[in-house]
C-alpha positions as semicolon CSV with decimal commas, in nm:
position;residue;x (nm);y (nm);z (nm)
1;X;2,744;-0,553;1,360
2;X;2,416;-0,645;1,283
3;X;2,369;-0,995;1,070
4;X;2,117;-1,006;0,789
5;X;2,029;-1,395;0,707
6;X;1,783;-1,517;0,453
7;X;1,493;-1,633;0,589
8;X;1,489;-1,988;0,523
9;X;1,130;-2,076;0,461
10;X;0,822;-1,963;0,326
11;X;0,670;-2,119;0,595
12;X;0,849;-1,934;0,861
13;X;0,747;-1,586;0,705
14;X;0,390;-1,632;0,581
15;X;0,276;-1,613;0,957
16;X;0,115;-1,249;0,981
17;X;-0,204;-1,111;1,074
18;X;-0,409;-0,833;0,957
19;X;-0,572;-0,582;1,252
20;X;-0,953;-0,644;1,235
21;X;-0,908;-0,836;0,932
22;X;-0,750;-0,846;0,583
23;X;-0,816;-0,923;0,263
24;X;-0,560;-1,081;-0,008
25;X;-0,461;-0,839;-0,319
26;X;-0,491;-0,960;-0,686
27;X;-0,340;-0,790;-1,025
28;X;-0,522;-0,490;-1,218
29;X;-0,627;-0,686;-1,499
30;X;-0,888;-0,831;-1,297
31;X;-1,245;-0,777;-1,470
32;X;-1,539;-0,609;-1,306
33;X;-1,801;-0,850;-1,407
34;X;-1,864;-1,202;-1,558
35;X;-1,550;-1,444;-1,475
36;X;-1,350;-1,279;-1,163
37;X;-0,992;-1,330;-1,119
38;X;-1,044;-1,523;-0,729
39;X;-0,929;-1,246;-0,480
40;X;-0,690;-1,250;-0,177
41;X;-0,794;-1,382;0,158
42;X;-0,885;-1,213;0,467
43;X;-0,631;-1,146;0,760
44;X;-0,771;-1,135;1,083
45;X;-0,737;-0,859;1,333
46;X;-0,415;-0,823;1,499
47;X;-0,476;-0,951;1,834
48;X;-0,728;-1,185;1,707
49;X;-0,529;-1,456;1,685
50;X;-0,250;-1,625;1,835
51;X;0,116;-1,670;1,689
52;X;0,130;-1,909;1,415
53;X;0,308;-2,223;1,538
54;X;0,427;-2,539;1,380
55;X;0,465;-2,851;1,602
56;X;0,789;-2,867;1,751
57;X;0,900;-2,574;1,567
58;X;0,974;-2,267;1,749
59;X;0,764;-1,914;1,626
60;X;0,896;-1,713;1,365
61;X;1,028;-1,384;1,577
62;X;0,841;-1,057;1,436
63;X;1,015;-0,719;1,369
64;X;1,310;-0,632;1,576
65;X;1,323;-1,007;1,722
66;X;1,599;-1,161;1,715
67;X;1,697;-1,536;1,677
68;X;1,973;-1,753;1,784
69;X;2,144;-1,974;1,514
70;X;2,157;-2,352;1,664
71;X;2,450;-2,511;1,803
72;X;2,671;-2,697;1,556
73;X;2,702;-3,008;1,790
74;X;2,603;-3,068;2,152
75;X;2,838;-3,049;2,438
76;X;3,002;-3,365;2,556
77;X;2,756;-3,527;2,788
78;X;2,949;-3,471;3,112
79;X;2,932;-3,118;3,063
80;X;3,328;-3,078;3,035
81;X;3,431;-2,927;2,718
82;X;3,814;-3,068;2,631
83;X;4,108;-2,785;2,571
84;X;4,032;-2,664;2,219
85;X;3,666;-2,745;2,122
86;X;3,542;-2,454;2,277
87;X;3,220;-2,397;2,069
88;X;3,190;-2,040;1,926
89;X;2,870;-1,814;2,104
90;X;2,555;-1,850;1,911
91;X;2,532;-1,605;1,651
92;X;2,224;-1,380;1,654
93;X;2,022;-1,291;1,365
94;X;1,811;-0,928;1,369
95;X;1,557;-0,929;1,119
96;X;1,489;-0,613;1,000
97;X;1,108;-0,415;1,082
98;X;0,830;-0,566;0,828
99;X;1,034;-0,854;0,699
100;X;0,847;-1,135;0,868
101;X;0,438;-1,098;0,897
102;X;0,322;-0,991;1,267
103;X;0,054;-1,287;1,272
104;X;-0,094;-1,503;1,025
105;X;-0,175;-1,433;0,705
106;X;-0,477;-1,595;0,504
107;X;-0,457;-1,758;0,215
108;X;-0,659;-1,475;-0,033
109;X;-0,818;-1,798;-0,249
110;X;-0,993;-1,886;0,044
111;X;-1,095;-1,667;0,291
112;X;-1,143;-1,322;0,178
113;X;-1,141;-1,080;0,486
114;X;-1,430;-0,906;0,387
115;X;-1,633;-1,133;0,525
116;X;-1,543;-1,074;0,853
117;X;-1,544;-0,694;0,856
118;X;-1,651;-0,492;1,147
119;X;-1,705;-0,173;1,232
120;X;-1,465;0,063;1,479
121;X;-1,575;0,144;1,835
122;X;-1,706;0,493;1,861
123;X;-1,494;0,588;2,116
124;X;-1,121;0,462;1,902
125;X;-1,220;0,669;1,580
126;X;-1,171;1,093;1,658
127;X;-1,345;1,197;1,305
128;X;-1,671;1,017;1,435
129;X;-1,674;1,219;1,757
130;X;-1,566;1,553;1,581
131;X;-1,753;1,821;1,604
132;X;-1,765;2,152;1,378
133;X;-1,603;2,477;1,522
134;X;-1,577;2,738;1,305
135;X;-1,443;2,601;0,965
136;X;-1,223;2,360;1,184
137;X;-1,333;1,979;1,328
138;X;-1,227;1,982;1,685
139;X;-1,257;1,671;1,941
140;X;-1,353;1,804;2,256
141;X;-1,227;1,499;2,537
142;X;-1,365;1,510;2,888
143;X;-1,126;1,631;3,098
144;X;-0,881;1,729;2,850
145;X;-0,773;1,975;2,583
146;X;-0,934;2,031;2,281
147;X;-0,792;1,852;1,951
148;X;-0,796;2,010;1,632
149;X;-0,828;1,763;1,348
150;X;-0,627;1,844;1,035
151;X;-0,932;1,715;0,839
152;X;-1,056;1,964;0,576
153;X;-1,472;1,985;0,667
154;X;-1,541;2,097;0,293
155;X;-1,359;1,830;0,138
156;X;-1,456;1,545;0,369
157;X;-1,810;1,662;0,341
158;X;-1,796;1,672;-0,074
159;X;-1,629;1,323;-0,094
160;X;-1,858;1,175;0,134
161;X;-2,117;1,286;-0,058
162;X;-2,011;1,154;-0,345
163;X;-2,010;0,792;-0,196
164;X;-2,351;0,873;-0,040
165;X;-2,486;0,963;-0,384
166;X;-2,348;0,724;-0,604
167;X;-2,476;0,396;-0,309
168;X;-2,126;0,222;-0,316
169;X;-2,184;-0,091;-0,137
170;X;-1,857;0,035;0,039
171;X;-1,570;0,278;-0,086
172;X;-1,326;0,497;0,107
173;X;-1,123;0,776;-0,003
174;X;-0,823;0,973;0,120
175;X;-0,666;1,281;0,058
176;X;-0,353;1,390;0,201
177;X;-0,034;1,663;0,220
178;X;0,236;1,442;0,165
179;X;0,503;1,667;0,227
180;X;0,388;1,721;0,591
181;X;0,123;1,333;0,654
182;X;-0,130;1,576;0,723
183;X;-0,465;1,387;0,650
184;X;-0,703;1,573;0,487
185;X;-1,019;1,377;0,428
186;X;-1,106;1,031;0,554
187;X;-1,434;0,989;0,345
188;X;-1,625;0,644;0,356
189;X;-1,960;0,515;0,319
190;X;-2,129;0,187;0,294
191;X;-2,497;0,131;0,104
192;X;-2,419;-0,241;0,246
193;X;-2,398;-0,162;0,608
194;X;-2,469;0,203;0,639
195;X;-2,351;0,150;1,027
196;X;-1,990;0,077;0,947
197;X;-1,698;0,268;1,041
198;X;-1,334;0,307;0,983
199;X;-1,330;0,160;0,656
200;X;-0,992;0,400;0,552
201;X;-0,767;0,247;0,833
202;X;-0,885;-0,096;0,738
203;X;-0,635;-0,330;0,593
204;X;-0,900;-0,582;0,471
205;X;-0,886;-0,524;0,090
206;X;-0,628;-0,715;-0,134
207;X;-0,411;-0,459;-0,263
208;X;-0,399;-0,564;-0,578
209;X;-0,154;-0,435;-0,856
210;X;-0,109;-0,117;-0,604
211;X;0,144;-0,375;-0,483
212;X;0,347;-0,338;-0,847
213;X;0,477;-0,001;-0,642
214;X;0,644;-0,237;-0,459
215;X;0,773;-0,432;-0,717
216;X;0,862;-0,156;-0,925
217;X;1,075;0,029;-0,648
218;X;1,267;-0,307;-0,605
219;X;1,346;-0,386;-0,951
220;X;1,437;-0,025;-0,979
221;X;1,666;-0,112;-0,685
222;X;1,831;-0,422;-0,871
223;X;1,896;-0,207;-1,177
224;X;1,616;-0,279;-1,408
225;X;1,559;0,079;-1,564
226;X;1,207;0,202;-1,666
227;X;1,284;0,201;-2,042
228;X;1,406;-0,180;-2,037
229;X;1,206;-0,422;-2,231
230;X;1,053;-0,743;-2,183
231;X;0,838;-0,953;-2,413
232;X;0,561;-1,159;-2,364
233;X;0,197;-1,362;-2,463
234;X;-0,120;-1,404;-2,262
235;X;-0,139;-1,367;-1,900
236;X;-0,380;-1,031;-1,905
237;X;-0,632;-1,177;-1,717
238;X;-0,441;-1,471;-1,505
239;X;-0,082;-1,638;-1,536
240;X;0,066;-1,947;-1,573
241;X;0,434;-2,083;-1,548
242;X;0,411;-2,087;-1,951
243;X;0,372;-1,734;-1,945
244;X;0,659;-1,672;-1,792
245;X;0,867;-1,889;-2,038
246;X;1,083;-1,681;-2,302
247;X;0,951;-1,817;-2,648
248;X;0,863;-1,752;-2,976
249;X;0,525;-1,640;-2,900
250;X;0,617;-1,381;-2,746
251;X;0,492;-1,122;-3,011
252;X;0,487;-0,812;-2,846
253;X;0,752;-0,623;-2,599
254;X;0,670;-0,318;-2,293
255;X;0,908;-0,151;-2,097
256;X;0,838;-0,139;-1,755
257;X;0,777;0,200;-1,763
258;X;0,434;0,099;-1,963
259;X;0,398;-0,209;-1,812
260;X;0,335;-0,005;-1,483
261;X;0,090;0,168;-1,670
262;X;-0,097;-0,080;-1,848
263;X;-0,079;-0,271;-1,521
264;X;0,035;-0,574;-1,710
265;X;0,062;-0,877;-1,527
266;X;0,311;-1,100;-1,705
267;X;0,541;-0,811;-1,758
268;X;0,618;-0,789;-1,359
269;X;0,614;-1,148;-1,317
270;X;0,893;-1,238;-1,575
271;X;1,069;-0,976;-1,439
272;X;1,067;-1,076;-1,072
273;X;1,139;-1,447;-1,177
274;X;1,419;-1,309;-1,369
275;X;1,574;-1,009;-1,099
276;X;1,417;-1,021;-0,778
277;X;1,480;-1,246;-0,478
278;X;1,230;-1,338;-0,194
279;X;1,484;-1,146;0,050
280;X;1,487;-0,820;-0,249
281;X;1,048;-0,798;-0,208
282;X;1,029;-0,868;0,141
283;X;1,271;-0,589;0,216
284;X;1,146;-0,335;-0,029
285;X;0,768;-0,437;0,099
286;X;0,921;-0,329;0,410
287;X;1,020;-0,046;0,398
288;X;0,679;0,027;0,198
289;X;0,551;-0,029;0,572
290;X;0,398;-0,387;0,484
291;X;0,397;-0,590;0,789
292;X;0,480;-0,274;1,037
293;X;0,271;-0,081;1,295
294;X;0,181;0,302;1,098
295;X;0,169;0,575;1,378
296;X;-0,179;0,745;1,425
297;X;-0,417;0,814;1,628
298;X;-0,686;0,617;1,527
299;X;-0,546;0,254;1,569
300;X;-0,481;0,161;1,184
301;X;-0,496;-0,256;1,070
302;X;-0,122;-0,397;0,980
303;X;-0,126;-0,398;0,607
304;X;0,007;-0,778;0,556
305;X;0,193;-0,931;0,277
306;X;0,317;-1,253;0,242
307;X;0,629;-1,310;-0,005
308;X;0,670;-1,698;-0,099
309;X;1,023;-1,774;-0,145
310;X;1,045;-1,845;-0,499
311;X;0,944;-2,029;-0,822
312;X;0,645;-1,921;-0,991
313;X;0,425;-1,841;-0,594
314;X;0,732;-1,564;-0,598
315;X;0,655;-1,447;-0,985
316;X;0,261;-1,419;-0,904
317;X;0,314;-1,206;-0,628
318;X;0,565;-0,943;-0,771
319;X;0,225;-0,892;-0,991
320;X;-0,003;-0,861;-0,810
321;X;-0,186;-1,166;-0,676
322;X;-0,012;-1,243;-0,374
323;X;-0,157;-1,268;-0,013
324;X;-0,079;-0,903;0,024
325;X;-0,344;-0,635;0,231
326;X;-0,354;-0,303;0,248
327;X;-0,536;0,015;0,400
328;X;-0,690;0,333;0,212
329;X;-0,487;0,549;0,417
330;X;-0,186;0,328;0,375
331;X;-0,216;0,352;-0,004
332;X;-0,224;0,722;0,012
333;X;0,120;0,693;0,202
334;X;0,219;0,467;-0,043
335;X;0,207;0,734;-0,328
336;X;0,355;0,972;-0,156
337;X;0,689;0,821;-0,090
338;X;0,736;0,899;-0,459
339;X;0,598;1,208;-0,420
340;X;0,850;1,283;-0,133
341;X;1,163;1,168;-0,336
342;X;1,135;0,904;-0,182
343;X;1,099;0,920;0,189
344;X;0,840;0,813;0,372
345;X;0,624;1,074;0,602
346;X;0,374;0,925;0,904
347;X;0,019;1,048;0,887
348;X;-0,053;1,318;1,118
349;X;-0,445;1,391;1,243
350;X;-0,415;1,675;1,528
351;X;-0,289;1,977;1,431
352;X;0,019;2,083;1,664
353;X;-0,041;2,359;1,949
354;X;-0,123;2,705;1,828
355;X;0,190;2,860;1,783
356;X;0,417;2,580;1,741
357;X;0,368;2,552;1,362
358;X;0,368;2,190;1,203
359;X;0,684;2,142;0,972
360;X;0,774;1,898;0,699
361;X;0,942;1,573;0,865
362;X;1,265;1,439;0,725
363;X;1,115;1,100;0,712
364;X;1,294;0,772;0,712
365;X;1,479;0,685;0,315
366;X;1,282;0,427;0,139
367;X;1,369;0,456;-0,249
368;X;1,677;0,724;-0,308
369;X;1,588;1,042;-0,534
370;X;1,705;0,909;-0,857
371;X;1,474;0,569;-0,803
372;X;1,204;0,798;-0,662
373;X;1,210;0,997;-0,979
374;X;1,208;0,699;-1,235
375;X;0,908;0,559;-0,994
376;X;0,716;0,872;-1,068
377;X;0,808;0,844;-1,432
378;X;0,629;0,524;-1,437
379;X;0,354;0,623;-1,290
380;X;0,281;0,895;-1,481
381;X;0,227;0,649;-1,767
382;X;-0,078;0,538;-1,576
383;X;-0,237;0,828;-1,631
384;X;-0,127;0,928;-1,993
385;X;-0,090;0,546;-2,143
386;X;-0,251;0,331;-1,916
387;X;-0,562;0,191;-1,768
388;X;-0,623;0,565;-1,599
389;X;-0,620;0,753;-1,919
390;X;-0,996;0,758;-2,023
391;X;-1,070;0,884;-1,656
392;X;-0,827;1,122;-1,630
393;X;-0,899;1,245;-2,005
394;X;-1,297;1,304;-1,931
395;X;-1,385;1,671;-2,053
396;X;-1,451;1,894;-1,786
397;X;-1,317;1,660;-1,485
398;X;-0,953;1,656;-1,614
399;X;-0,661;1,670;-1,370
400;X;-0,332;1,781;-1,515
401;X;0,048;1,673;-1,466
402;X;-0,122;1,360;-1,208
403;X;0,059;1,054;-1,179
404;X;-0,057;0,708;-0,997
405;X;-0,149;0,366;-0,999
406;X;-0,442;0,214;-1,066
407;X;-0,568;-0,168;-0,896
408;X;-0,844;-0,428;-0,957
409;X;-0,933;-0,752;-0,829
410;X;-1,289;-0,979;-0,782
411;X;-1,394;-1,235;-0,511
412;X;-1,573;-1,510;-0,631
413;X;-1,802;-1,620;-0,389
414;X;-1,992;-1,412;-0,284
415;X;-1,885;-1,185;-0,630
416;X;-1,696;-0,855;-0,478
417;X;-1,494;-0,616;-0,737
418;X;-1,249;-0,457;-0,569
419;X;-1,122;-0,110;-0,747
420;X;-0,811;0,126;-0,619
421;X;-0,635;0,437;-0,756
422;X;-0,377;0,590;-0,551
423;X;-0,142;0,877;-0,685
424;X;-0,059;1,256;-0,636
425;X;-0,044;1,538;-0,816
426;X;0,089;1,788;-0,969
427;X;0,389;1,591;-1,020
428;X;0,657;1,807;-1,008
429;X;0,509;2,001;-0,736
430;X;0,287;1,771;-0,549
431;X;0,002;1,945;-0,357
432;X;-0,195;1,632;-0,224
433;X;-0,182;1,264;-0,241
434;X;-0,459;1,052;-0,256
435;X;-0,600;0,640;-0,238
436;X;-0,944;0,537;-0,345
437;X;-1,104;0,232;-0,344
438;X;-1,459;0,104;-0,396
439;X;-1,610;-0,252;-0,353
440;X;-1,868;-0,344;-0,584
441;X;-2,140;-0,577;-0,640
442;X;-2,157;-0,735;-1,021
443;X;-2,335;-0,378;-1,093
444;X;-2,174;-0,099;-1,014
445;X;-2,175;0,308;-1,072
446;X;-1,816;0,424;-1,034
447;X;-1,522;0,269;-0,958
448;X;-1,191;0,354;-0,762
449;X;-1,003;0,498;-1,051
450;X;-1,310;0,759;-1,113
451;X;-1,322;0,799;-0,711
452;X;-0,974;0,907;-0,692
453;X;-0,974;1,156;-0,968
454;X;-1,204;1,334;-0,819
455;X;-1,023;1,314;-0,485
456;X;-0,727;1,471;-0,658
457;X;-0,924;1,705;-0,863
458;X;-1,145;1,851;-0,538
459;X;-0,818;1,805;-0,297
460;X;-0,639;2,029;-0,536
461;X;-0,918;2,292;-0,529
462;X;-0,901;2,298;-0,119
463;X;-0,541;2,334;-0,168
464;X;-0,399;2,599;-0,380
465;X;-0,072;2,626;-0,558
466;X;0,173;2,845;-0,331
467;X;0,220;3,207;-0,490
468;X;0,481;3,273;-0,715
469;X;0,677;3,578;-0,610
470;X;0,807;3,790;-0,926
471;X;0,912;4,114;-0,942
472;X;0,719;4,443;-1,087
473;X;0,785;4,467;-1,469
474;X;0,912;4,796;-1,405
475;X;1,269;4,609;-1,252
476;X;1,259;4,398;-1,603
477;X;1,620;4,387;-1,689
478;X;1,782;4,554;-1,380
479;X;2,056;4,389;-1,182
């Protein structure tokens, strides 16, 4: 029987480290200009660093590691153990995948991983060395077989234009079948350093309040229901402990159904100081694949987060501003495990053999369908009620029955505004899932909630609705 211990220590889980760098998250309410809310910092490369170590204090093991508990007292110093004081056999602890960081994680005040972002080797990324054949993007490998990319040429082409056109300093977008992981379009440009590449498998951006998915899905799980209500003052823009004191200035009350949508801050902190555990976060961040290895071909950075035990550390991060990183293509995945009822579905690049057709995985259980549901529910309010309505409202450009989650956060020094939106759509019958994200400078032209309508609305156009079989009127009313 496998043994599930709390870890004991902050200190023994913060440890992780983000492939080729990451970047801390912060909340939505962050601002795009004038006084930003000071952004996550970077992790560094997986690899690029050793194991975090304490003096005299063993490492922390990483997913699937197991520890042994000390022994409760030495043995006798002649190494004869008297008739009934046999000591009972170390027990042995098997943390589950994701629920301790695989390296260090930086402190997102400090050290912001953008700094430190480089661009992916030719030869690791297979969309750079894709060529067009036909209306297909096949990689064509010395000495071995041709790979068909599932990568839509059309819409890759129209979203990279879009980033192209509009200068982002750097932005990403991608679109995906989430009943099936296969990838779509990995779109990204940057005015900043038009040479990068592999900015969508990057995990150097702080996610932000994408992480209130996260949070949501576990307070879901500890029986918090979307229409419950919590009231509250300030803490739009930043919190303090005061704000997450119940008092008689708290004047006005959101469920967390539209607290999901309005992305508000104090809202998800009260409620994690009040129903989650560090043990309830870490787990559900886990299975969120936070601190795990995604399969794909293109090697993909370790999206890290860092859960502080408890007290108001804990509280700040179930909203948002934790030390928590996270990939484009990872945030598309994200959205879809609501879009899958819940299951989560690995990303898939090359299309299967010809004739072996590619069918939807069963995917590993991370919410179950009833949580899934009320997830979705509360993400629809994003789009309806929240802080994606305007966008998603704009005549012309509108994208009906979409649901998804919207994230903001700014560095300081120098000033970056990071934007996400990540989502699906249609809801009921979802088609494509998408994650956007664009870093600005103090001016900017669009943002990543505009980016990712558009990646839904164009997705949906390169993807239509299957057709509805109905029989000739002339049967009307026939057994």
């Amino acid at each position: 029987m496998t043994i599930r211990r709390r870890l004991l220590s902050a200190a023994a889980l913060c440890p992780l480290a983000l492939l080729l760098g990451a970047n801390g998250p912060a909340p939505e309410e962050a601002p795009p200009t004038g006084s930003p809310v000071a952004a996550s910092s970077p992790a560094p490369s997986a690899g690029s660093l050793p194991p975090a170590t304490t003096p005299g204090v063993a490492p922390a093991p990483v997913d699937g590691a197991s520890a042994t508990a000390p022994e409760s007292s030495p043995p006798p110093s002649d190494g004869v153990v008297p008739p009934g004081t046999e000591q009972a056999a170390p027990a042995v602890v098997t943390l589950e995948p994701g629920m301790v960081p695989p390296s260090p994680v930086p402190s997102r005040l400090k050290a912001p991983p953008m700094a430190k972002l480089q661009s992916m080797p030719r030869g690791l990324d297979l969309l750079a060395r894709a060529k067009l054949q036909g209306e297909r993007l096949v990689v064509k490998e010395k000495d071995g077989p041709e790979q068909v990319l599932t990568v839509d040429p059309v819409l890759q082409a129209s979203l990279t234009k879009i980033l192209r056109d509009y200068e982002v300093p750097y932005g990403a977008a991608v679109v995906l079948e989430p009943s099936t992981g296969r990838v779509l379009a990995l779109a990204e440009h940057s005015a900043a350093q038009p040479e990068l590449r592999g900015l969508p498998y990057r995990a150097v951006f702080p996610a932000a309040s994408i992480f209130k998915i996260v949070t949501g899905s576990a307070l879901l799980e500890a029986g918090v229901t979307p229409s419950m209500e919590e009231c509250f003052h300030g803490g739009k823009r930043r919190l303090t402990e005061r704000n997450l004191e119940d008092t008689e200035r708290d004047g006005a009350c959101y469920s967390l159904a539209l607290a999901m949508g309005k992305s508000a801050n104090v809202i998800f902190a009260k409620l994690t100081q009040k129903h989650l555990t560090a043990d309830a976060l870490r787990r559900m961040a886990a299975r969120f694949r936070f601190n795990r290895e995604i399969a794909f071909p293109v090697p993909m950075d370790v999206s890290l987060a860092s859960v502080p035990e408890e007290g108001f550390d804990l509280a700040n991060t179930g909203a948002g501003f934790g030390d928590i990183y996270l990939s484009p293509l990872h945030g598309a995945l994200m959205a879809s495990v609501a879009a899958n009822d819940g299951r989560w579905v690995d990303p898939v690049l090359v299309e299967p053999p010809r004739g072996s057709p590619l069918l939807p995985a069963e995917g590993e259980r991370v919410l179950e369908p009833a949580a899934a549901q009320a997830l979705t529910d509360m993400l629809e309010e994003t789009v309806t009620h929240g802080t994606a309505r305007a966008v998603f409202r704009e005549r012309a450009f509108r994208v009906d029955n979409a649901v998804g989650k919207t994230g903001t956060l700014a560095d300081r020094s120098p000033f970056r505004d990071y934007s996400w939106f990540v989502g699906f759509a249609p809801r009921d019958n979802p088609r494509v899932a998408v994650a956007a994200l664009i870093v600005n400078d103090p001016k900017w032209r669009i943002r990543g909630t505009w980016l990712g309508r558009e990646a839904l609305r164009l997705g949906l156009q390169r993807v239509p609705a299957p057709l509805e079989v109905t029989a000739p009127a002339a049967t009307a009313g026939t057994p």
